[in-house]
C-alpha positions as CSV (number, residue, x, y, z in Angstrom):
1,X,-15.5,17.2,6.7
2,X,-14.6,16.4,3.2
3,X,-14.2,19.1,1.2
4,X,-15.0,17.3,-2.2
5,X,-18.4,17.2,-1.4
6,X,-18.8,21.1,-0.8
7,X,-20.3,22.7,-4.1
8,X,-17.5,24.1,-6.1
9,X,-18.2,27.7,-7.2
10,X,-16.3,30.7,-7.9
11,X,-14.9,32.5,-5.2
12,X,-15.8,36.7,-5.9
13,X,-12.6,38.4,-5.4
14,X,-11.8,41.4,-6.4
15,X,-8.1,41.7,-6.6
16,X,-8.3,38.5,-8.4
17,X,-9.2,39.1,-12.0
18,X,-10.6,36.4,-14.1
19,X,-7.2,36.7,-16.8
20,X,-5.0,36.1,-13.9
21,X,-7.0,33.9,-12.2
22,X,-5.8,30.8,-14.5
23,X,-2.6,30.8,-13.6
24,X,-2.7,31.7,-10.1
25,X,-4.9,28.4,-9.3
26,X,-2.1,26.6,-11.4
27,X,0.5,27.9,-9.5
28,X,-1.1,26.7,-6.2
29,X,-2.0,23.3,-7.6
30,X,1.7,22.9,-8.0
31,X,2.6,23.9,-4.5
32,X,-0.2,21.5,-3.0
33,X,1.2,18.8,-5.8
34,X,4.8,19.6,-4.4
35,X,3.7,19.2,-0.5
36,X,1.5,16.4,-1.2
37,X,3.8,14.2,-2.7
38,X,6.7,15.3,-0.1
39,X,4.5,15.7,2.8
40,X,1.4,13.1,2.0
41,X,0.3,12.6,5.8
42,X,1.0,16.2,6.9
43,X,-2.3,18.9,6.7
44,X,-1.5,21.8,5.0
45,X,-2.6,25.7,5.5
46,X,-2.3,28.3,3.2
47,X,0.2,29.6,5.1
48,X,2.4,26.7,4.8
49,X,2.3,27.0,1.1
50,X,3.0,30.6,0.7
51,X,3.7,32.7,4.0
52,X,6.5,32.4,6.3
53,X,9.5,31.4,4.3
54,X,7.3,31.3,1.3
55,X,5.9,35.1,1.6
56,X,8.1,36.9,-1.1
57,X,5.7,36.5,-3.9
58,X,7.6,38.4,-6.5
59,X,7.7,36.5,-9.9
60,X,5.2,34.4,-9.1
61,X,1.6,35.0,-9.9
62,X,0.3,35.9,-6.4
63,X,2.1,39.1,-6.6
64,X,-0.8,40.6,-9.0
65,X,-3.4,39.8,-5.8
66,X,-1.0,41.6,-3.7
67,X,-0.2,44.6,-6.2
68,X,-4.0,44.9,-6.7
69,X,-5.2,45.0,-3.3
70,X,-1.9,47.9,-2.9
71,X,-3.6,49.6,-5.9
72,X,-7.6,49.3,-4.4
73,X,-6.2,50.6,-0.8
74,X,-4.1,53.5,-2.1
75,X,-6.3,54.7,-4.1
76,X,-9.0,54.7,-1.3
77,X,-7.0,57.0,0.7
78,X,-4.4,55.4,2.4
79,X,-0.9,56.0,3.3
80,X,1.4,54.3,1.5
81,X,2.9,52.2,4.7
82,X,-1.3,51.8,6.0
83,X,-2.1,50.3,2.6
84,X,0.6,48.1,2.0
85,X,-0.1,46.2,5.5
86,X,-3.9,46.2,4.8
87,X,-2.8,44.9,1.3
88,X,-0.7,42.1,3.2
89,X,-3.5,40.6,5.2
90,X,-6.0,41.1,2.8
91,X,-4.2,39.3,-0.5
92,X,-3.3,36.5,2.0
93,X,-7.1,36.0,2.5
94,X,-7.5,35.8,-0.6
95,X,-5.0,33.5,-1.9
96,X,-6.5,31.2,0.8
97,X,-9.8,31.6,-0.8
98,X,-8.5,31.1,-4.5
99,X,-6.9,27.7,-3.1
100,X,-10.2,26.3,-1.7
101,X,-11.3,26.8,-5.0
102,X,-8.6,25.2,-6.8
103,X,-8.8,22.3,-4.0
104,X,-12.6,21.8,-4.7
105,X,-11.2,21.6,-8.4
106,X,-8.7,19.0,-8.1
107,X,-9.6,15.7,-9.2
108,X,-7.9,14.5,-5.5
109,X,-10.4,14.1,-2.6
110,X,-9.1,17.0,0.6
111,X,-10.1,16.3,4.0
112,X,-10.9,19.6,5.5
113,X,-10.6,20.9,9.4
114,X,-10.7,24.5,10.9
115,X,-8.2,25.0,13.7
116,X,-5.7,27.6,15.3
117,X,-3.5,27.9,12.2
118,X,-6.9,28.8,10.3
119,X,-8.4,26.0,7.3
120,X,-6.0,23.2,7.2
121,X,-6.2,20.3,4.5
122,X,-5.7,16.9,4.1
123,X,-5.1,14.3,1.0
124,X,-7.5,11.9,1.5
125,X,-5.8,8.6,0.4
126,X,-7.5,6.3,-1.8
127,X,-7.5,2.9,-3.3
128,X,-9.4,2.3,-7.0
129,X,-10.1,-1.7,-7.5
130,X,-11.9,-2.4,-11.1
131,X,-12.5,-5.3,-12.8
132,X,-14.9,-6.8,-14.8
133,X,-18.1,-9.0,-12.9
134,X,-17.0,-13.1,-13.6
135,X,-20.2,-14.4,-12.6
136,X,-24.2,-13.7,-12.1
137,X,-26.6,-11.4,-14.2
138,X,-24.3,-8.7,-15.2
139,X,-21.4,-10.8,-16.0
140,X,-18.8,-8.7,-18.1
141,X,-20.0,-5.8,-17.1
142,X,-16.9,-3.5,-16.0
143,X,-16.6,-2.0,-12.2
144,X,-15.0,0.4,-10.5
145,X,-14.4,1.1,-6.9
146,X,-13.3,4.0,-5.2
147,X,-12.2,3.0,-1.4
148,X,-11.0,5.3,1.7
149,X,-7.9,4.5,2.8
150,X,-7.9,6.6,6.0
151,X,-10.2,6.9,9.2
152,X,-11.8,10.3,9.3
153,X,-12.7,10.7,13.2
154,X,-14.7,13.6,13.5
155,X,-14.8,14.4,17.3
């Protein structure tokens, strides 16, 4: 599946508000930028981006989904130790919707596959040719082609 062609729309998440929002989708633009250009035949999951050795979020702006969802579970009666782990998994969800969002965004075309390690992506490579037409009816008219680099096999 390519994800480009999925209708972009806001994802509703509540531990995301819409002033932080901004700069948490450009944070994770960054990281995909950073593994795409390192990595550019490797599919990526949220995970790889920001869990694992990635998962200490402080200073970046993912700790305010993290510190939110801590604030929404405490406040609905948790312990302390119970919230923070619910807080965990659930701002990890969330991050992971926020990037499909910021992926539908980008101006890069995302091939998209659901596995064992969850949603994984893809840069789709691509070739642009334009030109302008020599010959025929619309003669100096400008084109622009937008070719697929890559086979997608979809088994």
């Amino acid at each position: 599946m390519i994800i480009k062609y999925e209708k972009v729309k806001k994802q509703n998440i509540s531990s995301v508000k819409d002033s932080e929002r901004k700069n948490i989708i450009e944070y994770l633009k960054g990281l995909v930028d950073e593994h795409c250009q390192k990595k550019p035949d490797e599919w990526f999951a949220t995970r790889d981006l920001v869990g694992g050795d990635n998962s200490d979020w402080r200073g970046t702006p993912l700790q305010q989904i993290y510190e939110n969802r801590c604030d929404e579970y405490k406040s609905g009666g948790h312990a302390t130790e119970e919230a923070e782990k619910k807080a965990v998994s659930q701002a990890g969800k969330d991050v992971g919707r926020v990037l499909k969002e910021m992926l539908l965004m980008d101006e890069r075309i995302f091939v998209k596959e659901d596995g064992f390690r969850g949603t994984c992506y893809l840069l789709e490579e691509r070739n642009q040719f334009q030109g302008v037409i020599t010959s025929g009816e619309n003669k100096g008219d400008e084109f622009h082609i937008l070719a697929t680099c890559r086979q997608l096999i979809v088994a």
